[in-house]
N, C-alpha and C positions, 0 to 999 in steps of 0.2 A: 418786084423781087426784093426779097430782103434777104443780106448775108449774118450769117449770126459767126458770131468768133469766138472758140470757146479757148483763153489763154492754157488751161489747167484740165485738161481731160483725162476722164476718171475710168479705169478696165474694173469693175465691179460684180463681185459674187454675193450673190446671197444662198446662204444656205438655211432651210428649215428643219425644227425643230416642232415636236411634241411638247417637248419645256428643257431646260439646259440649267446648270448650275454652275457659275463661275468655281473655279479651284479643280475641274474634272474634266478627263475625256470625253467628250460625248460624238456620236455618230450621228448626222444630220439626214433627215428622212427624208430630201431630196437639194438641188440645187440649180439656180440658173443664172447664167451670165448674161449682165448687158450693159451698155457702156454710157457713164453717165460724163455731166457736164453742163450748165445751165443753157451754154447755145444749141446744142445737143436734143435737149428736150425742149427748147422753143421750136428750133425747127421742126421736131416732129409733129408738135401740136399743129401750127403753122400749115407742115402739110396735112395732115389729118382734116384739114380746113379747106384746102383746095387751094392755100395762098402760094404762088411762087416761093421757092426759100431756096439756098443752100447752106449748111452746114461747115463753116472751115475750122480748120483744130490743129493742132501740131500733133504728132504721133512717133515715136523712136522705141525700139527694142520688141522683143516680143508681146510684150501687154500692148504697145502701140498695132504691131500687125492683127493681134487679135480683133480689138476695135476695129479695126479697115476693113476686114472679115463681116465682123458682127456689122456693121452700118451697111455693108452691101447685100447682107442677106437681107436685112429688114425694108431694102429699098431707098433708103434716106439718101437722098443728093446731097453730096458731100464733098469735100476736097479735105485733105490732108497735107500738110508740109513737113518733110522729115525732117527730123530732130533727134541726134545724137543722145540726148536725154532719155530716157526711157519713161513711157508712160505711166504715170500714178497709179496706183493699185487700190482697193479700197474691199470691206466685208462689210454685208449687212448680215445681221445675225435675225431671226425672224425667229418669234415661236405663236404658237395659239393662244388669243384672247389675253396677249400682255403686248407693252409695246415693244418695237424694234429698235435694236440697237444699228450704228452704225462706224466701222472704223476705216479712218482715213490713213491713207499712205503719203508720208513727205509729199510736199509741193516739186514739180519739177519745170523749172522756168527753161523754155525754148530758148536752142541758141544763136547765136547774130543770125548765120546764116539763114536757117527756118523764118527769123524774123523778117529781116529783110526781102525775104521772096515773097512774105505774108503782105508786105508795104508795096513793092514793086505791081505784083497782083491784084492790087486795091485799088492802087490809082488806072490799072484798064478799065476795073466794073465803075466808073466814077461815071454816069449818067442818066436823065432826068426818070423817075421813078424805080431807082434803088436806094436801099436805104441799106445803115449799117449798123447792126444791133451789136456790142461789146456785152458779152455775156460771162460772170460770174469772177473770180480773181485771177489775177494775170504774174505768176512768181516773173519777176526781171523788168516788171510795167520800167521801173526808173533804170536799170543800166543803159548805161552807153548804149550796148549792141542792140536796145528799142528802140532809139532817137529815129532809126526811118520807119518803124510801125507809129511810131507819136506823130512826125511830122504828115503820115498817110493820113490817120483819123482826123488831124486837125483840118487837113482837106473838104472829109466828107463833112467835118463840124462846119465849115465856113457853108459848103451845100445845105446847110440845113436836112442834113440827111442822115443824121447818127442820132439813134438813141443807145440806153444802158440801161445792164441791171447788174453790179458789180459794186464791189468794197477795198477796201484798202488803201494802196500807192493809185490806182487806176481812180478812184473817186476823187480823193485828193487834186487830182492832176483834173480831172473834169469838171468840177464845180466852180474852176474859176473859168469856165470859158462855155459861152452861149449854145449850151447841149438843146435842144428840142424837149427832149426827155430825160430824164431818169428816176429810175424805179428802184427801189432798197425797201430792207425792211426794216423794222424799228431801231432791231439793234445795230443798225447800220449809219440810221440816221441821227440816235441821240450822240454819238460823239462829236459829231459836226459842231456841235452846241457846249459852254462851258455846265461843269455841272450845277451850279445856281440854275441852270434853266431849263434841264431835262423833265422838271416836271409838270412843266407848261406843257396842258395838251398838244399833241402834234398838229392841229389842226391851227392852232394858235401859231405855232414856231413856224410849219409853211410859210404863214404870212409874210414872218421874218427871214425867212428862207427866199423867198421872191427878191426881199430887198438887199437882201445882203453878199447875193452871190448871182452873175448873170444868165444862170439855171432856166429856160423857158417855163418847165411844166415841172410839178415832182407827182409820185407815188411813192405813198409810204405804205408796206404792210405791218401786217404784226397776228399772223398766224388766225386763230379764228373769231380777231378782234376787228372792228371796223377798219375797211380801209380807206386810210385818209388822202386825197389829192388836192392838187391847185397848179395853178399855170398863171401866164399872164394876160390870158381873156377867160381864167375859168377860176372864181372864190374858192376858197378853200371850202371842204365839204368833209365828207367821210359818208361810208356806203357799210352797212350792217350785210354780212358774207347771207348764204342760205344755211341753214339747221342743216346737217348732215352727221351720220354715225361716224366716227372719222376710223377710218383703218390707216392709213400711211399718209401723214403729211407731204414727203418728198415729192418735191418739182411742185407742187399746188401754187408756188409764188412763181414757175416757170411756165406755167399753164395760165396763168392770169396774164403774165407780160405780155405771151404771144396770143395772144385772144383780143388784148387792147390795141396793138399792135395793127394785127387785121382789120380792128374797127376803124380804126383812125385811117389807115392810108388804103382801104379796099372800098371799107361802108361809106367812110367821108366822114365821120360821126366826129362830135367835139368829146373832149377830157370825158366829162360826166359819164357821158352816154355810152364811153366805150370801156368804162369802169363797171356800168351796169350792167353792160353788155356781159363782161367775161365772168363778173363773178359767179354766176352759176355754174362755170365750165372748172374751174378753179376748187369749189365747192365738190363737184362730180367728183372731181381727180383725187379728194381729201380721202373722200369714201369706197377710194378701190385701190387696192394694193400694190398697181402697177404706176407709171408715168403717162399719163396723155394715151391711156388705151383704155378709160372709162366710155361707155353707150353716148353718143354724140343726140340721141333722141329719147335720152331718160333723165334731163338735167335737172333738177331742185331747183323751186320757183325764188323769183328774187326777192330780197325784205325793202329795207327800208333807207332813205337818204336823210342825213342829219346837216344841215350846212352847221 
């Protein structure tokens, strides 16, 4: 079973267009709602796989009850903790054979109480073959009223049972303590680093990434550039993605985590193999419009590994 926890969850519309011009009215030639969030779209993938998963999130206000809605019609096992906050709102603007825009609404950090129940909650599922995946940024990671959501993760951390794929305050806090995994993408992981050394390939700074912070494993992305890993029984390497037309990038680095994800604790597979594992699924998701609702038996064959 893996719980994924999406701090920051997204009530999201997109609306299509023919073509649109900023400074004018225009009427959108159709639309549809669905609710986004990087734990969100791991678990979907996740199950789309057949792997146990659920989904937890905080939710408040009407955009929160529509998500609670939208995730029960879709089938997604899920739990939600209400949150006086109201759900973040977000537009994607789409039109034909240009790219998509996308606007984001304020962050909205969960309050004590939400939190607290998210930590109380976490230490019941604390047993052998659960994992807990921390998925994308988390507004209030450092107040006070998280100190029992921090003190829950650092539980599953000591289990050896937590990975991430998240940035910010939440990264910050997790790179000094012995995480399994985590997964960023570049521009996540060059700050980590002073700028004299951002332009040392990332495959090089992993190395120094191993020694310099007690991190098990890392994944770095960088869109449809190699991606680079390492661990501390796996050399740094990097994996050339598959050629794919790309129609919508969104989720392709959430569709990759939960794919590795599966390899590692379902197949048994080591770092490598479960990097090569997913990038074609990753790759699929690049080339379809939607999130982790790409043909599961039409996937781009894999290229190449560069240590």
């Amino acid at each position: 079973m893996i719980i994924t926890l999406t701090g920051n969850l997204l009530a999201e519309r997109t609306f299509n267009f023919a073509d649109w011009t900023a400074g004018h009215t225009q009427r959108a030639s159709s639309e549809t709602f669905q609710v986004g969030g990087k734990g969100i779209n791991v678990s979907k993938m996740l199950q789309r796989l057949k792997h146990p998963t659920t989904a937890w999130c905080f939710a408040g206000g009407a955009a929160g009850q529509e998500c609670s809605a939208w995730l029960d019609s879709r089938g997604l096992n899920h739990r939600s903790f209400p949150t006086s906050s109201a759900t973040r709102t977000g537009l994607v603007v789409r039109r034909e054979a240009r790219d998509e825009t996308t606007f984001l609404g304020p962050d909205r950090a969960p309050d004590s109480s939400a939190l607290r129940g998210c930590a109380e909650e976490l230490d019941r599922e604390r047993r052998p073959g659960s994992y807990l995946a921390l998925c994308g940024s988390f507004p209030g990671w450092n107040s006070p009223g998280a100190a029992p959501l921090r003190n829950a993760v650092s539980r599953w951390i000591d289990d050896g049972a937590f990975v991430a794929d998240t940035y910010g305050p939440p990264l910050s806090w997790l790179i000094e303590r012995p995480v399994p995994l985590i997964k960023i993408n570049r521009q996540e992981f060059d700050p980590l680093f002073p700028e004299t050394e951002r332009n040392v390939p990332v495959v090089e700074r992993l190395a120094e990434a191993l020694r310099r912070w007690p991190v098990q494993a890392w994944i770095v992305t960088d869109g449809p550039a190699p991606v680079c890993y390492a661990g501390v029984d796996t050399p740094p390497a990097a994996q050339t993605p598959p050629l794919v037309q790309e129609v919508s990038p969104t989720g392709s680095g959430d569709v990759l985590f939960a794919v590795v994800l599966h390899a590692l604790y379902e197949l048994k597979v080591g770092l490598a193999e479960a990097v090569s594992f997913a990038l074609p699924y990753a790759a699929a998701n690049a080339g379809h419009p939607g999130v982790a609702d790409f043909d599961l038996n039409n996937l781009p064959p894999p290229r190449s590994v560069h240590p």
